[in-house]
N, CA, C and O atoms as a CHARMM CRD file, in Angstrom:
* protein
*
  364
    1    1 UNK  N     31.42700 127.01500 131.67500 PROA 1      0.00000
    2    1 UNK  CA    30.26900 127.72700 131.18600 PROA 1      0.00000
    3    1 UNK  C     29.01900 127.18700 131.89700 PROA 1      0.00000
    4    1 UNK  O     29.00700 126.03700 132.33600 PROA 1      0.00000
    5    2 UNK  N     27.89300 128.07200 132.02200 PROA 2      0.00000
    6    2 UNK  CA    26.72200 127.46700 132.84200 PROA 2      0.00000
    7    2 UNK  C     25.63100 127.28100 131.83500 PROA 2      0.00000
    8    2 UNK  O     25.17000 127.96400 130.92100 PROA 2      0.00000
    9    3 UNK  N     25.40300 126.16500 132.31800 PROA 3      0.00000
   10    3 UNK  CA    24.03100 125.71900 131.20800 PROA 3      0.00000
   11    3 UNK  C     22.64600 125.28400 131.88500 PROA 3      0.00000
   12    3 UNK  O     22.59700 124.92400 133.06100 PROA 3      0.00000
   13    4 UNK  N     21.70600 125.33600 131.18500 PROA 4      0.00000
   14    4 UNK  CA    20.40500 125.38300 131.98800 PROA 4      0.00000
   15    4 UNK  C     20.34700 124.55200 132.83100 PROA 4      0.00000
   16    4 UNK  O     19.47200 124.91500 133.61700 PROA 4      0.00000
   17    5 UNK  N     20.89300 123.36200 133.23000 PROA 5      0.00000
   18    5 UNK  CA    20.36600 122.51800 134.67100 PROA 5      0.00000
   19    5 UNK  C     21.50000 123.20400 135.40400 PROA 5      0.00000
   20    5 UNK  O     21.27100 122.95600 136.58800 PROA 5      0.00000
   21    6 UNK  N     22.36200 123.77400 135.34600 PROA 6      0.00000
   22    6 UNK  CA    23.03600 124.89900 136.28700 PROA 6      0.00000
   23    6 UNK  C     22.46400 125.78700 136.85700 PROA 6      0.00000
   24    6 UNK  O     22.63200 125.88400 138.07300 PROA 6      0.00000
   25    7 UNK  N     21.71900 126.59500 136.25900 PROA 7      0.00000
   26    7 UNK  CA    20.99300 127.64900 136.59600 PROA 7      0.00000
   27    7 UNK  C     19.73600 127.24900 137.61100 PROA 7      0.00000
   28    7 UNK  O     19.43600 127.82200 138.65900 PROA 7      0.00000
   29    8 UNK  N     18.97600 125.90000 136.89400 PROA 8      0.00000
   30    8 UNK  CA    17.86700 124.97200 137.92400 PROA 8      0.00000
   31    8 UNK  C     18.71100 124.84900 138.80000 PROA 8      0.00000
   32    8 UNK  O     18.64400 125.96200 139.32200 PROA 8      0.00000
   33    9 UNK  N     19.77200 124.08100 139.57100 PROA 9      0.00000
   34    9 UNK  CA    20.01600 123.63200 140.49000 PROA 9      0.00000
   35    9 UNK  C     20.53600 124.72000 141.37500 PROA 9      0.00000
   36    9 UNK  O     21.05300 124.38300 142.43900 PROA 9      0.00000
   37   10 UNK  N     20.45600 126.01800 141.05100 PROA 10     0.00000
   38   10 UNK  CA    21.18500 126.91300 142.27100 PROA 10     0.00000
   39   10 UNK  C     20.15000 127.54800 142.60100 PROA 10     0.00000
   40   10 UNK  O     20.42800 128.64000 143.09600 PROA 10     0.00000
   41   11 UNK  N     18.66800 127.24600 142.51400 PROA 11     0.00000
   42   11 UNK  CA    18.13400 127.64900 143.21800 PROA 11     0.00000
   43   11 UNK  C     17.71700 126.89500 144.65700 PROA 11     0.00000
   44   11 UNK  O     18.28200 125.88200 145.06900 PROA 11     0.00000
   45   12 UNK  N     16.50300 127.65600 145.41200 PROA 12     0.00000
   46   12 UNK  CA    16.02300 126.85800 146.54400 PROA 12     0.00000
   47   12 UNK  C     15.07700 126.23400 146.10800 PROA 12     0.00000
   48   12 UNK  O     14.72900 125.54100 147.06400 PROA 12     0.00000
   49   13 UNK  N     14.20600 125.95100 145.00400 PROA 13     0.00000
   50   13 UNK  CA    13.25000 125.11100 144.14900 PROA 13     0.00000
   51   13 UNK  C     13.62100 124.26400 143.63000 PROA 13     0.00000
   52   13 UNK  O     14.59600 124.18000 142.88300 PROA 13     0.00000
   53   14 UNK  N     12.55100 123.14000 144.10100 PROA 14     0.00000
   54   14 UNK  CA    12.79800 121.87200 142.93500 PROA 14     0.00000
   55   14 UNK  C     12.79900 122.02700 141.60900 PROA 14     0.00000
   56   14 UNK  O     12.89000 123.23300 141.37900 PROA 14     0.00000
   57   15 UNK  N     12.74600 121.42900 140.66100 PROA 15     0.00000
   58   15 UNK  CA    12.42900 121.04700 139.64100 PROA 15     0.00000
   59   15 UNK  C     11.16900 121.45900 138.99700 PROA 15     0.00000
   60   15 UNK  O     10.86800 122.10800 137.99600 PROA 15     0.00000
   61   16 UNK  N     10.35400 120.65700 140.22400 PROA 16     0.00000
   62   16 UNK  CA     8.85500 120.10900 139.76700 PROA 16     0.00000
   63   16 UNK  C      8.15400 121.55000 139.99500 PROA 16     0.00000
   64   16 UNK  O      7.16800 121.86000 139.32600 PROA 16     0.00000
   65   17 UNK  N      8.82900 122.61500 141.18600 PROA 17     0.00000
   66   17 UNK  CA     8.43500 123.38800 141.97800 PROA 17     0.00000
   67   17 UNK  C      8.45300 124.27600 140.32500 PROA 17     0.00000
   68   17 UNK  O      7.40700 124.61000 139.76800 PROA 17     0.00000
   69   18 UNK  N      9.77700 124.53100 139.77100 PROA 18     0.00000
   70   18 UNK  CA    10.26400 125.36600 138.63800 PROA 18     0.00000
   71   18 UNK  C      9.29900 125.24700 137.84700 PROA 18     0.00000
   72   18 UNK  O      8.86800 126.33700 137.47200 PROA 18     0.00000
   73   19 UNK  N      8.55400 123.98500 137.25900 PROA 19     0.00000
   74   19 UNK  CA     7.96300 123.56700 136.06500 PROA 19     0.00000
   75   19 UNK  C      6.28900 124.13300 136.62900 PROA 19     0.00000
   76   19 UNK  O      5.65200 124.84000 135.84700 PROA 19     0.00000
   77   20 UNK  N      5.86500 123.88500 137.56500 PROA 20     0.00000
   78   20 UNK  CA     4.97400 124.93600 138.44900 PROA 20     0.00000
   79   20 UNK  C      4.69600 126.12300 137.70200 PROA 20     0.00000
   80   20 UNK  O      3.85800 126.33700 136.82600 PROA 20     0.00000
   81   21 UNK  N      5.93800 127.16200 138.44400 PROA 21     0.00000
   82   21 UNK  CA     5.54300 128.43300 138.02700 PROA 21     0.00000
   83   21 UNK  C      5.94500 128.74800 136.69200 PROA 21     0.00000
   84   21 UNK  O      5.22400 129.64000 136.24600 PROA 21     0.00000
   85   22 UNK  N      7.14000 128.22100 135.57500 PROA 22     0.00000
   86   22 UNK  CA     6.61800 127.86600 133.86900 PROA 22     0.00000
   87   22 UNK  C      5.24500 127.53900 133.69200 PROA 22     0.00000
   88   22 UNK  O      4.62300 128.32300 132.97500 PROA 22     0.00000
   89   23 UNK  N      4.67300 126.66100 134.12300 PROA 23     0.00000
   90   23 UNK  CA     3.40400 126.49300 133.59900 PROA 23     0.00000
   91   23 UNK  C      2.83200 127.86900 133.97200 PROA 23     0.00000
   92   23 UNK  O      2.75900 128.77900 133.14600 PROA 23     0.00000
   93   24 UNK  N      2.32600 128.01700 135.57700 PROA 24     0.00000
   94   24 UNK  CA     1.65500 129.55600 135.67700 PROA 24     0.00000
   95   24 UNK  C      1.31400 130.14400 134.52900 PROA 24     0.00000
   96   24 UNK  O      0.35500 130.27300 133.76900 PROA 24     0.00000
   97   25 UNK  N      2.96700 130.60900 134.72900 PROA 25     0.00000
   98   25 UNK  CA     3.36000 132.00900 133.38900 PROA 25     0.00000
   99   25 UNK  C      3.68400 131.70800 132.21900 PROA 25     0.00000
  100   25 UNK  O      4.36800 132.50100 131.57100 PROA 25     0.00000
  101   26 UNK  N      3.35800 130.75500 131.78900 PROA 26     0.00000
  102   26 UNK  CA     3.54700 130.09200 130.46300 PROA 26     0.00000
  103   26 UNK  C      5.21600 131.05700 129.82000 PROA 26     0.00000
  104   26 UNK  O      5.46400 131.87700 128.93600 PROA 26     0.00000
  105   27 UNK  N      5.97000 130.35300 130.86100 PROA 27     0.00000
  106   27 UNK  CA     7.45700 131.01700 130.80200 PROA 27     0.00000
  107   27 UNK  C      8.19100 129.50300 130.11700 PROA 27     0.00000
  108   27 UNK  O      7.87000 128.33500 129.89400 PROA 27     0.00000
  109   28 UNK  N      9.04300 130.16800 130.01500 PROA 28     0.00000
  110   28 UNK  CA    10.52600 128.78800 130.57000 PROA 28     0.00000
  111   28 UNK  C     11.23700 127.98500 131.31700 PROA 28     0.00000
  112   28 UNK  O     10.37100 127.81800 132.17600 PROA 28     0.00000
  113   29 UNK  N     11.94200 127.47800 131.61000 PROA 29     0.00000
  114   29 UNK  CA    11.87200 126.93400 133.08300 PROA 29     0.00000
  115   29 UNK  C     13.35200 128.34900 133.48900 PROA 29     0.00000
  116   29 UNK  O     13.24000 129.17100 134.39800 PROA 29     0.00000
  117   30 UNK  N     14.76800 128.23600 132.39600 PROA 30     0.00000
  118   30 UNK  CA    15.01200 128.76500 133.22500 PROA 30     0.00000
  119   30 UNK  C     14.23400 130.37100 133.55300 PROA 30     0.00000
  120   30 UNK  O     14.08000 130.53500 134.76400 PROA 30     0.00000
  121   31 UNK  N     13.90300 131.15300 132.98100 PROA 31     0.00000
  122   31 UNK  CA    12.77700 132.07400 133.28100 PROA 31     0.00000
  123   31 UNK  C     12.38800 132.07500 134.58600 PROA 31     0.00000
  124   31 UNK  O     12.61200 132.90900 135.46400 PROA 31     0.00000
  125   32 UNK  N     11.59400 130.73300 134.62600 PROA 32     0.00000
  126   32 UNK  CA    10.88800 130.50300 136.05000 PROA 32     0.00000
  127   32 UNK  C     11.87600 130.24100 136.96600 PROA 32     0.00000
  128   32 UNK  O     11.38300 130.59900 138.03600 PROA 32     0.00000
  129   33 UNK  N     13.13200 129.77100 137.20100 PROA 33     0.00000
  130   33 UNK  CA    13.93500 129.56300 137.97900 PROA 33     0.00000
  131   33 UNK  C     14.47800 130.67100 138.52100 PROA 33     0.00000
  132   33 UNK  O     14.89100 130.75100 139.67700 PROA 33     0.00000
  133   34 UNK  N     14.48800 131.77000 137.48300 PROA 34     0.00000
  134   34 UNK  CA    14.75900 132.71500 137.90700 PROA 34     0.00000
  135   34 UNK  C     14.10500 133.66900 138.50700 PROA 34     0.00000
  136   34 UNK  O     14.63900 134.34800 139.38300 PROA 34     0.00000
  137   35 UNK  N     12.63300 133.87900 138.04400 PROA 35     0.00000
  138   35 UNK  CA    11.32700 134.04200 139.19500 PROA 35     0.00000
  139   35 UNK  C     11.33400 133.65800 140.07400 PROA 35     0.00000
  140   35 UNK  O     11.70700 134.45400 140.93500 PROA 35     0.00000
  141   36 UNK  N     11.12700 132.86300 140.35700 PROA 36     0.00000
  142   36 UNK  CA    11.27100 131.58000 141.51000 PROA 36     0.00000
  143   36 UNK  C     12.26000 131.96200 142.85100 PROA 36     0.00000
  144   36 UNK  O     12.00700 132.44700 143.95400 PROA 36     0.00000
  145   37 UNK  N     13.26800 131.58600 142.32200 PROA 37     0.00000
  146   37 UNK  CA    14.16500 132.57200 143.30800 PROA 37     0.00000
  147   37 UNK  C     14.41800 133.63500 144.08300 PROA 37     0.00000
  148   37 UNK  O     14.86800 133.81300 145.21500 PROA 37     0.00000
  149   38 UNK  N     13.87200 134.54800 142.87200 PROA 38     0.00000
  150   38 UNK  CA    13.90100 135.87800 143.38700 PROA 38     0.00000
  151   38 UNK  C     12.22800 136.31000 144.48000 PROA 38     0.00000
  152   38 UNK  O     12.09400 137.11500 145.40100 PROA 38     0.00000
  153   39 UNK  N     11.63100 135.74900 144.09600 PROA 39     0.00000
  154   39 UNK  CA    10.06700 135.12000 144.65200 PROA 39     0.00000
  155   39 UNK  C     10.12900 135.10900 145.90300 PROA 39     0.00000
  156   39 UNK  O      9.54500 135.89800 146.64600 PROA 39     0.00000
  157   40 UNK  N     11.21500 133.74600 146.39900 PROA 40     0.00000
  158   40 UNK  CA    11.06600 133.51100 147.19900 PROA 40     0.00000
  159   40 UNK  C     12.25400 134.24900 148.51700 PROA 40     0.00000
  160   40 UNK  O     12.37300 133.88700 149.68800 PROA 40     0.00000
  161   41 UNK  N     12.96500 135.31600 147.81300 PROA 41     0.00000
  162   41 UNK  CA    13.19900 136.13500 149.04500 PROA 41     0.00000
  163   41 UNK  C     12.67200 137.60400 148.90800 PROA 41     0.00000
  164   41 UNK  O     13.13100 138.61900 149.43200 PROA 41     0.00000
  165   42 UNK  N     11.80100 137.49100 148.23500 PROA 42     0.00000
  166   42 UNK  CA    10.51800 139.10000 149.07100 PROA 42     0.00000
  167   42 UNK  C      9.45500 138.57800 149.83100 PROA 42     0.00000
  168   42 UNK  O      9.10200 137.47000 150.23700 PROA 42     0.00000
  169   43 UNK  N      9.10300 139.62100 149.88400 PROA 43     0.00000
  170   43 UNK  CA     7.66900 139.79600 151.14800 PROA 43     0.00000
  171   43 UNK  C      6.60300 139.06400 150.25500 PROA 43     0.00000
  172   43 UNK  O      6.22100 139.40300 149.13500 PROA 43     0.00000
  173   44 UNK  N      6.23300 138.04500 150.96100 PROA 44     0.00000
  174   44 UNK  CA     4.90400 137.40400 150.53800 PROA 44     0.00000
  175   44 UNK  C      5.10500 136.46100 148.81800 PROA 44     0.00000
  176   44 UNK  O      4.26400 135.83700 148.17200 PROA 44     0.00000
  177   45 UNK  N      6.59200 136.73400 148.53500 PROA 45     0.00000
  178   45 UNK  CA     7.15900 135.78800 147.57800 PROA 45     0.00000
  179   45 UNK  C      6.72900 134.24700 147.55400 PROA 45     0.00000
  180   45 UNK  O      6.00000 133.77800 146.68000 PROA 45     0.00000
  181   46 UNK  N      7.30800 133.45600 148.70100 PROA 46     0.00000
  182   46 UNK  CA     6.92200 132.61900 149.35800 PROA 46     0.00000
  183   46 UNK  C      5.32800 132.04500 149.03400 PROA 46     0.00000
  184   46 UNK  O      5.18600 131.00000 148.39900 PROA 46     0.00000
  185   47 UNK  N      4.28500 132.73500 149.47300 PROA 47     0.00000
  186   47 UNK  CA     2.80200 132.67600 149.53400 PROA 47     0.00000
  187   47 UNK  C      2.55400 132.54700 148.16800 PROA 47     0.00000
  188   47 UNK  O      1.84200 131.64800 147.72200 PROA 47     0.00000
  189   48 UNK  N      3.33300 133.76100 147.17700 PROA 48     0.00000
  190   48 UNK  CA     2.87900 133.50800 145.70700 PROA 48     0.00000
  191   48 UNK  C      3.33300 132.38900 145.24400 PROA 48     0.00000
  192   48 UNK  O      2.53300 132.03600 144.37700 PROA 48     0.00000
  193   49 UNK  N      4.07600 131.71900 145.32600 PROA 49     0.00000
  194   49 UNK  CA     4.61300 130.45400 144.62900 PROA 49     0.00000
  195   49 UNK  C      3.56000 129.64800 144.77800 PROA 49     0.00000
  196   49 UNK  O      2.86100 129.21400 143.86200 PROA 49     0.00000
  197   50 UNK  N      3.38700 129.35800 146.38700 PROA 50     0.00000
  198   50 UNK  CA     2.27900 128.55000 146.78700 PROA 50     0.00000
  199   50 UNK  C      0.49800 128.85300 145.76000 PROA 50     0.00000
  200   50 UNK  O     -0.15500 127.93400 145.26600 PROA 50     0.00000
  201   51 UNK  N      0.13000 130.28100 145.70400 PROA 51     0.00000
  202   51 UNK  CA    -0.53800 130.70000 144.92200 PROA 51     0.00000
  203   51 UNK  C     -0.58100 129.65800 143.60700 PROA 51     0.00000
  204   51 UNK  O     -1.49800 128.98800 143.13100 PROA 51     0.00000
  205   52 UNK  N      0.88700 129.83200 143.22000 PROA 52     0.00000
  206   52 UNK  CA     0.91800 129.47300 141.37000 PROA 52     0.00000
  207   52 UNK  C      0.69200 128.21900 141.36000 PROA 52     0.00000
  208   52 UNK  O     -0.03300 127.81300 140.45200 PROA 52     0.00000
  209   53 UNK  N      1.22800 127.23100 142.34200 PROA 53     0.00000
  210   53 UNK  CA     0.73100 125.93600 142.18400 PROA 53     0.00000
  211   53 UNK  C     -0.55700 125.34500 142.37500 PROA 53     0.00000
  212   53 UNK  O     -1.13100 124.59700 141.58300 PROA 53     0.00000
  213   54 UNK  N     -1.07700 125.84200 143.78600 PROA 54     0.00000
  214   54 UNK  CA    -2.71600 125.70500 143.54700 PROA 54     0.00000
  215   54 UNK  C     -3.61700 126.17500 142.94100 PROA 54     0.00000
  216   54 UNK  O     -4.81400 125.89200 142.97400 PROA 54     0.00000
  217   55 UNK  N     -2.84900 127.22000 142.12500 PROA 55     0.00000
  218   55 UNK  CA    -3.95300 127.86500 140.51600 PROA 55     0.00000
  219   55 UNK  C     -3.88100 126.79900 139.63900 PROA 55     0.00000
  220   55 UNK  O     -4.89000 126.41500 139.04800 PROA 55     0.00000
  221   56 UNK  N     -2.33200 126.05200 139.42500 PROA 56     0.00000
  222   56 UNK  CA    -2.52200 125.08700 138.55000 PROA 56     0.00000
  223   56 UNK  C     -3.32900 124.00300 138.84400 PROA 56     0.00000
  224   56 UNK  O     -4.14100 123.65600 137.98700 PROA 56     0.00000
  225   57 UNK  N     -3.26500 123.41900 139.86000 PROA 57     0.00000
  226   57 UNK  CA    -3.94200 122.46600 140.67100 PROA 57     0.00000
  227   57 UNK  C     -5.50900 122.79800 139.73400 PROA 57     0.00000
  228   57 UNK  O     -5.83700 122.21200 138.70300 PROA 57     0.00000
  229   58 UNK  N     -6.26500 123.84300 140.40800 PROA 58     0.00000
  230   58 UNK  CA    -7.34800 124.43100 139.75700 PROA 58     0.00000
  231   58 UNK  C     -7.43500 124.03200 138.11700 PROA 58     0.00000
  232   58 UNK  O     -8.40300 123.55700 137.52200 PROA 58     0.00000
  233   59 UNK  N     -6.35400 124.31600 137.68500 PROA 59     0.00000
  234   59 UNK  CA    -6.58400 124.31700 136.32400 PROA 59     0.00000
  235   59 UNK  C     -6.65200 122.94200 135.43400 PROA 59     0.00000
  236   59 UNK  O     -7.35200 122.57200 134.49200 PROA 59     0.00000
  237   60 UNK  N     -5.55600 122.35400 136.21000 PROA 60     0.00000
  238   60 UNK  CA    -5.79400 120.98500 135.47700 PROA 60     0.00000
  239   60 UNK  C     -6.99200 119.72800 136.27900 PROA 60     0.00000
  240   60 UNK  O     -7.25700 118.64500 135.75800 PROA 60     0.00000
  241   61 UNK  N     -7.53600 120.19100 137.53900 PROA 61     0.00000
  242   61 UNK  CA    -8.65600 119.53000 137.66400 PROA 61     0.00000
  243   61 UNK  C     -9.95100 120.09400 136.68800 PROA 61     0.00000
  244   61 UNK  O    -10.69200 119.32200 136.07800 PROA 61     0.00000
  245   62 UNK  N    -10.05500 121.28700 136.66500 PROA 62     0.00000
  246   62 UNK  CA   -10.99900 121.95100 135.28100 PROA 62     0.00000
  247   62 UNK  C    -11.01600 121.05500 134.15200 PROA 62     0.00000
  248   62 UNK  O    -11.90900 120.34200 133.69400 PROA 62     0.00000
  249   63 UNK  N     -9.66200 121.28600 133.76500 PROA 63     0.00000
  250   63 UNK  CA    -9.49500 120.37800 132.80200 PROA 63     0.00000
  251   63 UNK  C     -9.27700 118.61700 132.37700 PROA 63     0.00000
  252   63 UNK  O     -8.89300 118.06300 131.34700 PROA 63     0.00000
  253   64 UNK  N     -9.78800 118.04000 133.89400 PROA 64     0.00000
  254   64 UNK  CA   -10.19200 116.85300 133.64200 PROA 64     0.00000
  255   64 UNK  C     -8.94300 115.88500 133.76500 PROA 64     0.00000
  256   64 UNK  O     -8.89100 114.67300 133.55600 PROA 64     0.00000
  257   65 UNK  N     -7.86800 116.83900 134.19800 PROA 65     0.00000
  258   65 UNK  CA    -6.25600 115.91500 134.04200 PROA 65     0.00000
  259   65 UNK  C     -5.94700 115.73600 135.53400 PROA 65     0.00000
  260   65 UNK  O     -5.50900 116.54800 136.34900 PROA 65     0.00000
  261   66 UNK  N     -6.21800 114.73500 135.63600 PROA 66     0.00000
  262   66 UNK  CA    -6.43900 114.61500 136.97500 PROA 66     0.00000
  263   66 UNK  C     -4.64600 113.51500 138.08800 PROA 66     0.00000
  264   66 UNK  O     -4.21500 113.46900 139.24000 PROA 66     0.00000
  265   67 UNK  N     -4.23000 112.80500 136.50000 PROA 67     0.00000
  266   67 UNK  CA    -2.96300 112.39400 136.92600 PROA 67     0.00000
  267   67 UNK  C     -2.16800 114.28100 137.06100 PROA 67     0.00000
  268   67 UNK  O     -1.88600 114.75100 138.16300 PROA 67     0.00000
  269   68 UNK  N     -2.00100 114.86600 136.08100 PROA 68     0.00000
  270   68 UNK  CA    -1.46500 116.01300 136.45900 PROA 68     0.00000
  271   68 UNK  C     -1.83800 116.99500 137.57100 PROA 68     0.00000
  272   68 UNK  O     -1.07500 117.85400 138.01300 PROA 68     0.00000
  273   69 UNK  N     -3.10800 116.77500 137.97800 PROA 69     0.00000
  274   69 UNK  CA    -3.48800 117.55000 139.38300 PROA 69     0.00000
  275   69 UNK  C     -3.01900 116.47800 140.58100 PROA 69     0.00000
  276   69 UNK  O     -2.88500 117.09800 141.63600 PROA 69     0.00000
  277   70 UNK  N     -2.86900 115.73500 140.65700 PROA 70     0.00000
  278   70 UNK  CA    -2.21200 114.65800 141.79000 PROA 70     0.00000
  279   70 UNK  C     -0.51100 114.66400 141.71100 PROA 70     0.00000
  280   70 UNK  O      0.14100 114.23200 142.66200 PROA 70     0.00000
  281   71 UNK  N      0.25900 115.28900 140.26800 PROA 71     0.00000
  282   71 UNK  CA     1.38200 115.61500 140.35700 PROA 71     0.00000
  283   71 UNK  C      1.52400 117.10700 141.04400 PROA 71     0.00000
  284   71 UNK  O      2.11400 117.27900 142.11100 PROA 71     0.00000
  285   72 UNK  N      1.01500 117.96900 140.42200 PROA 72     0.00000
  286   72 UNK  CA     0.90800 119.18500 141.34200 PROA 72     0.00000
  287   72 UNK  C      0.42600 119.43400 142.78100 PROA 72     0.00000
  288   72 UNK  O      0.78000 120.46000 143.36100 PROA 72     0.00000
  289   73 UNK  N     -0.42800 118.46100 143.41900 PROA 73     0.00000
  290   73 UNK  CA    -0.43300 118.17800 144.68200 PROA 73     0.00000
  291   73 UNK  C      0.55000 117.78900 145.53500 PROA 73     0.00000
  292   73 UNK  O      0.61900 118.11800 146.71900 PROA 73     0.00000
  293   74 UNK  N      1.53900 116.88200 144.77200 PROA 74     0.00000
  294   74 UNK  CA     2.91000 116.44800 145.67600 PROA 74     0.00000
  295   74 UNK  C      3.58600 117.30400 145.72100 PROA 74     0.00000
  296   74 UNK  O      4.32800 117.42400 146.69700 PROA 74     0.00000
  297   75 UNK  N      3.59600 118.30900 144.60300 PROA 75     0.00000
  298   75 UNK  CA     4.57000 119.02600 144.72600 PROA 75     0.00000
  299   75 UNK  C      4.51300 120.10000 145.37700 PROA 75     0.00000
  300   75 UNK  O      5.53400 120.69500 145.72300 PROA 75     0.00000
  301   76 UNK  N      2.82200 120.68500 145.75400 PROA 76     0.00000
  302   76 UNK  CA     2.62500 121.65200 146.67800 PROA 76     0.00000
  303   76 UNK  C      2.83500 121.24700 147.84500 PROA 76     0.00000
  304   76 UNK  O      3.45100 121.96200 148.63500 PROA 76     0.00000
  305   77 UNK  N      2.28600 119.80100 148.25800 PROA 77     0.00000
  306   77 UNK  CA     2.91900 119.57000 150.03700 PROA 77     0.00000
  307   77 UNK  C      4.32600 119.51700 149.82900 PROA 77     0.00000
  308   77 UNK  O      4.82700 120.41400 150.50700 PROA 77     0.00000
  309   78 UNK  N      5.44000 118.70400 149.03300 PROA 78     0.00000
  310   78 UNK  CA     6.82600 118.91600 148.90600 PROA 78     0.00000
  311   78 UNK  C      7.10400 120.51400 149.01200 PROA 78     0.00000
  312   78 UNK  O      8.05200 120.87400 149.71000 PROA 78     0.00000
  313   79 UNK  N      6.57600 121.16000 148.56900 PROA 79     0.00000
  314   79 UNK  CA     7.01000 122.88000 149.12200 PROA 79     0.00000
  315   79 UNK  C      6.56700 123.29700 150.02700 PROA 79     0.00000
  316   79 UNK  O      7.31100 123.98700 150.72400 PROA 79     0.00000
  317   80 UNK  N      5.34800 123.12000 150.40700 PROA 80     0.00000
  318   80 UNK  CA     5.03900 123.66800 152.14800 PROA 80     0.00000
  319   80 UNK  C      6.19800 122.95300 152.96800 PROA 80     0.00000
  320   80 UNK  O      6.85200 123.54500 153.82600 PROA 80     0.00000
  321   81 UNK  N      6.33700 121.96800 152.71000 PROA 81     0.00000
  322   81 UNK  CA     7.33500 120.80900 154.09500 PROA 81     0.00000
  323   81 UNK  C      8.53100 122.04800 153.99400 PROA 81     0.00000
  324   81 UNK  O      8.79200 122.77700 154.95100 PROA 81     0.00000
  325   82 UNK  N      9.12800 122.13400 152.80600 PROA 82     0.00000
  326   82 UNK  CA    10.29000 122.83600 152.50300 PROA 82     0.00000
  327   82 UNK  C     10.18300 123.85200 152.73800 PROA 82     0.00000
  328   82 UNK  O     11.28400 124.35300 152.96700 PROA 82     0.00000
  329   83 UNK  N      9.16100 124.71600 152.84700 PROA 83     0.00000
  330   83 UNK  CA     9.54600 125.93500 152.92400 PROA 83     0.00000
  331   83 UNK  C      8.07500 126.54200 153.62300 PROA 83     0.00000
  332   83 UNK  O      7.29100 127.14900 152.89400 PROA 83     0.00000
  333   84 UNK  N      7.73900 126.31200 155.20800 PROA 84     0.00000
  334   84 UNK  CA     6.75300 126.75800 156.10200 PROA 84     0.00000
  335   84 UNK  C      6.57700 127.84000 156.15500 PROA 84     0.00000
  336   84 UNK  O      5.55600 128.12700 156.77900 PROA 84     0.00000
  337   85 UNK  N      7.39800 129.05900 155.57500 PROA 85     0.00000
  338   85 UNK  CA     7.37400 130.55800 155.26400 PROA 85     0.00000
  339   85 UNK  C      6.06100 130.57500 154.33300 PROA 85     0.00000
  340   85 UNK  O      5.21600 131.46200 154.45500 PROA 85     0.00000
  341   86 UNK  N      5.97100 129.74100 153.58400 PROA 86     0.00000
  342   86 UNK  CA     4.57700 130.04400 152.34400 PROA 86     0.00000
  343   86 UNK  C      2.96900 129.88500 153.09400 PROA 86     0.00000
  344   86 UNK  O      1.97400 130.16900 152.42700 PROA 86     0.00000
  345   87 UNK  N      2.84500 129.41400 154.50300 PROA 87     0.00000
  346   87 UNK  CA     2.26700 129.19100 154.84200 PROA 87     0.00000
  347   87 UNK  C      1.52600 130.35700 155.77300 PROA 87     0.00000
  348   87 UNK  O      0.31600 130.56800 155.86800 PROA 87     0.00000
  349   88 UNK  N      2.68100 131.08200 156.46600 PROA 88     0.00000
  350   88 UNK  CA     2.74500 132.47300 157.37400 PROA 88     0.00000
  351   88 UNK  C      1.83000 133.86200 156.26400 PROA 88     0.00000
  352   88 UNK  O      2.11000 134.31700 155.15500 PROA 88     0.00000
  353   89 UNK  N      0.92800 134.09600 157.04000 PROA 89     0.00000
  354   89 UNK  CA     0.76700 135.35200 156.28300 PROA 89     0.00000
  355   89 UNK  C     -0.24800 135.52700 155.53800 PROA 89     0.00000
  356   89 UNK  O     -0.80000 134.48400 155.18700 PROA 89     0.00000
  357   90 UNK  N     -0.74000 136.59700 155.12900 PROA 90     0.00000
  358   90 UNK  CA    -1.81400 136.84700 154.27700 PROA 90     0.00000
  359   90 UNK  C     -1.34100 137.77300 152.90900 PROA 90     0.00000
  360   90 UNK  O     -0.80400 138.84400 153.19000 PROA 90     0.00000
  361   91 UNK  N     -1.47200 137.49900 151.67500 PROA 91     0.00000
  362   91 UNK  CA    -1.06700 138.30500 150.56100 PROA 91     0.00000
  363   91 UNK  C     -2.00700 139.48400 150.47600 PROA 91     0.00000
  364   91 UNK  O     -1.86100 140.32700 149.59100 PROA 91     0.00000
């Protein structure tokens, strides 16, 4: 039977990447895993992910959380390294 860190691990996203776009969309993770995925093989998928994390970035420096904006920073360069497609392009 498949259970939720099953479903996390078959994607091409980390973890941290998953908990990202949950936060965004004030989803779930698996939810977001499953966004996520599917995200990242359309047109300009890629770019939006990147989008969702530096909105959060935005949001928790607003909000003064600044250990959590230095976690969302690693995890946006950990996804550019991984995946240079988010970088190509204009939305």
């Amino acid at each position: 039977m498949i259970n939720e860190n099953d479903i996390l691990d078959m994607t091409c996203l980390t973890r941290a990447e998953i908990a990202a776009i949950a936060e965004h969309e004030h989803i779930d993770d698996v939810t977001a895993a499953e966004m996520g995925e599917y995200m990242m093989h359309i047109h300009h998928g890629p770019q939006r992910v990147q989008m969702m994390i530096c909105e959060d970035i935005q949001a928790a420096l607003r909000a003064d959380d600044l250990p959590h904006a230095r976690a969302l920073y690693k995890t946006l360069k950990e996804f550019l390294a991984a995946h240079p497609e988010a970088l190509r392009g204009n939305i």
